[in-house]
N, C-alpha and C positions, 0 to 999 in steps of 0.2 A: 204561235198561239196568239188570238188578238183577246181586245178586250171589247165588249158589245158595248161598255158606256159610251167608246169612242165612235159610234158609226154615226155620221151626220151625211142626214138625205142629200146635201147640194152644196154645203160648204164646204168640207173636211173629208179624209180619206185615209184609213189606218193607213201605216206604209206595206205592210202586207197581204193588205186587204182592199183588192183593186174594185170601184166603185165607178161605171159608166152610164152615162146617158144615150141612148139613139133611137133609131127610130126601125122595129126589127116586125119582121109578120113570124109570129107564132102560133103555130095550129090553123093555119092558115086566115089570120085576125092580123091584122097590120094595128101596129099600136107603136104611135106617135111618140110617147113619152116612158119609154120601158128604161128600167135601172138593168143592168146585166152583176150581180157580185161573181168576184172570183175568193175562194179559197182554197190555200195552199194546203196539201195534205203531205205530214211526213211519216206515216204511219202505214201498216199493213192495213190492209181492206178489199173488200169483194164488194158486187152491186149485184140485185136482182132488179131485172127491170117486170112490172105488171102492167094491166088495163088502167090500174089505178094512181099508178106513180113510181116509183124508183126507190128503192131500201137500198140502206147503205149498212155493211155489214163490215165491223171494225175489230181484227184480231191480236190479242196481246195472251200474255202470261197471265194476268189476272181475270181473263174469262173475255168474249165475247157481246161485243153494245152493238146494235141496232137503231137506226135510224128513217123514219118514212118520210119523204120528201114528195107531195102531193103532186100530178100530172100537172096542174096549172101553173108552176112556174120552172115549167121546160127544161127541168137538171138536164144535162150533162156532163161525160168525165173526157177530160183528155189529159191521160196519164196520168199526173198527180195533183191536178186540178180539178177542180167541183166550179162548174157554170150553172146557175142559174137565172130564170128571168122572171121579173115582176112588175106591176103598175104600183108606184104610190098615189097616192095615200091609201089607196082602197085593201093592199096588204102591207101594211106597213107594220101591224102589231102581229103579223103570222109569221114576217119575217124574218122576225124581231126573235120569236118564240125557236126558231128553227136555226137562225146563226148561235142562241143561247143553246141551245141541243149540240150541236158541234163543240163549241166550247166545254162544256160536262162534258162531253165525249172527251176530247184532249186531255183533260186534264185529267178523267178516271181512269185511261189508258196507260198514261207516262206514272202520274204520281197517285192516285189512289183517292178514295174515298174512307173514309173512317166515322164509325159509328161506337160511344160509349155510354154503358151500363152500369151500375154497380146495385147490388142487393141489398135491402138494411133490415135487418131482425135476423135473431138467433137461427139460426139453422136455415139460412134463409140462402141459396148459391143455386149454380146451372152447371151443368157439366156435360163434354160430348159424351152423350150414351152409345149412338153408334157414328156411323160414315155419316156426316151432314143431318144431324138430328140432335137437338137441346134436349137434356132435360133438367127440368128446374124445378126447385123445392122451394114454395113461396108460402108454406104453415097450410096448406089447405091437408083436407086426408086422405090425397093420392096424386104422385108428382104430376108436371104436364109436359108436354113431349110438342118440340114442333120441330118442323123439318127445314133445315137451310137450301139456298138455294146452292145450288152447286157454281156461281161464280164467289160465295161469297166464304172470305176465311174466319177463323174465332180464334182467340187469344184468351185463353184464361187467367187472373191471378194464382198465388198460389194459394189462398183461402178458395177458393173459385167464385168471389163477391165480389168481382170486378170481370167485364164482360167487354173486348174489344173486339169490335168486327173490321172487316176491310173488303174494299170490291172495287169494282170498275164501273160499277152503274150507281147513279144516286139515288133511283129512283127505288132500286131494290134494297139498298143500304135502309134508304128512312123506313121502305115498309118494313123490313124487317125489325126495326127497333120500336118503331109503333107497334106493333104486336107482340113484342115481347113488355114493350111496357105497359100493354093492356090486360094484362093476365094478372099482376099485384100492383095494379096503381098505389102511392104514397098514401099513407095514412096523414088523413091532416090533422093529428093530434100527435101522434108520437113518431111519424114519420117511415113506418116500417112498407116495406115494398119493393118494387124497384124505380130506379128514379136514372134518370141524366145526370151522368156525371157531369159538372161545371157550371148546374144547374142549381140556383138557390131557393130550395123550400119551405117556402110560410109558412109555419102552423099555426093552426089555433087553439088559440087559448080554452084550459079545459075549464069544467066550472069549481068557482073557490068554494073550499067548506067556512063555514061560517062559525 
């Protein structure tokens, strides 16, 4: 697994992350100054090739990530290597965007992703009701029900006021806890809702009697 801080266009070169200059015709375009990256893959994976580009389709235990890599910088696989090709500067922040997608991929594959919750006011908790479906009692006058994705797992306390998720994708991790924390946002006076655990909430001051 590398780390994207380290990628330097012409000076520097992760050690496992091979970074070439030459001069390659692509799509039948000769381009003088192409970077060619290699990444190593140690992981299960499929690839669907389209008109449009190349999906890379990444399998573990904890659910299935997806990745599209755009026709314009010539992916290919050989065996457990990912080749692609691109111009700097002119992609240098898409490139940038897509070695960071691999990375989130690796690391929601091997080790996980985790998202945390917690309820605050009296009678205030979420429980699985059925197979991948919350419901959660946030004082309104009829609970609310929303539906998990099926990569993603839940962890209850044993009050059921604290709510851990896990997955393999981030991207489904955060919307899922955006949504959930959009249903009883924190009150900014007494704080009751749901909130981020690790997360410090301000309240405001109510008004003094005099």
């Amino acid at each position: 697994m590398f780390n994207i801080s380290e990628i330097y266009w012409k000076d520097r070169n992760p050690s496992n992350l091979s970074l070439s200059s030459s001069q390659t015709v692509v799509n039948n375009i000769e381009w003088s100054d192409c970077y060619t990256i290699q990444i190593p893959i140690y992981v299960a994976f499929s690839t669907l090739l389209t008109s449009e580009g190349r999906q890379f389709i990444f399998k573990s235990s904890r659910g299935d990530v997806r990745i599209f890599i755009p026709a314009k910088f010539s992916c290919s696989v050989d065996q457990r290597m990912v080749r692609f090709i691109f111009i700097p500067p002119q992609c240098q922040a898409e490139i940038k965007t897509l070695l960071g997608a691999f990375h989130r991929v690796f690391f929601g594959i091997t080790k996980g992703y985790k998202g945390k919750l917690k309820t605050v006011g009296v009678g205030y908790k979420g429980e699985l009701y059925k197979d991948q479906l919350i419901r959660m009692v946030l004082g309104y006058s009829h609970p609310v029900y929303y539906p998990l994705y099926n990569t993603v797992g839940l962890r209850l306390s044993r009050k059921k006021n604290r709510l851990n998720l896990s997955g393999s994708n981030p991207s489904v991790i955060n919307q899922t806890i955006a949504d959930l924390y959009s249903f009883k946002q924190p009150d900014v006076y007494k704080g009751k809702g749901v909130r981020y655990r690790g997360f410090k909430l301000r309240k405001k001051e109510g008004k003094k009697k005099k």
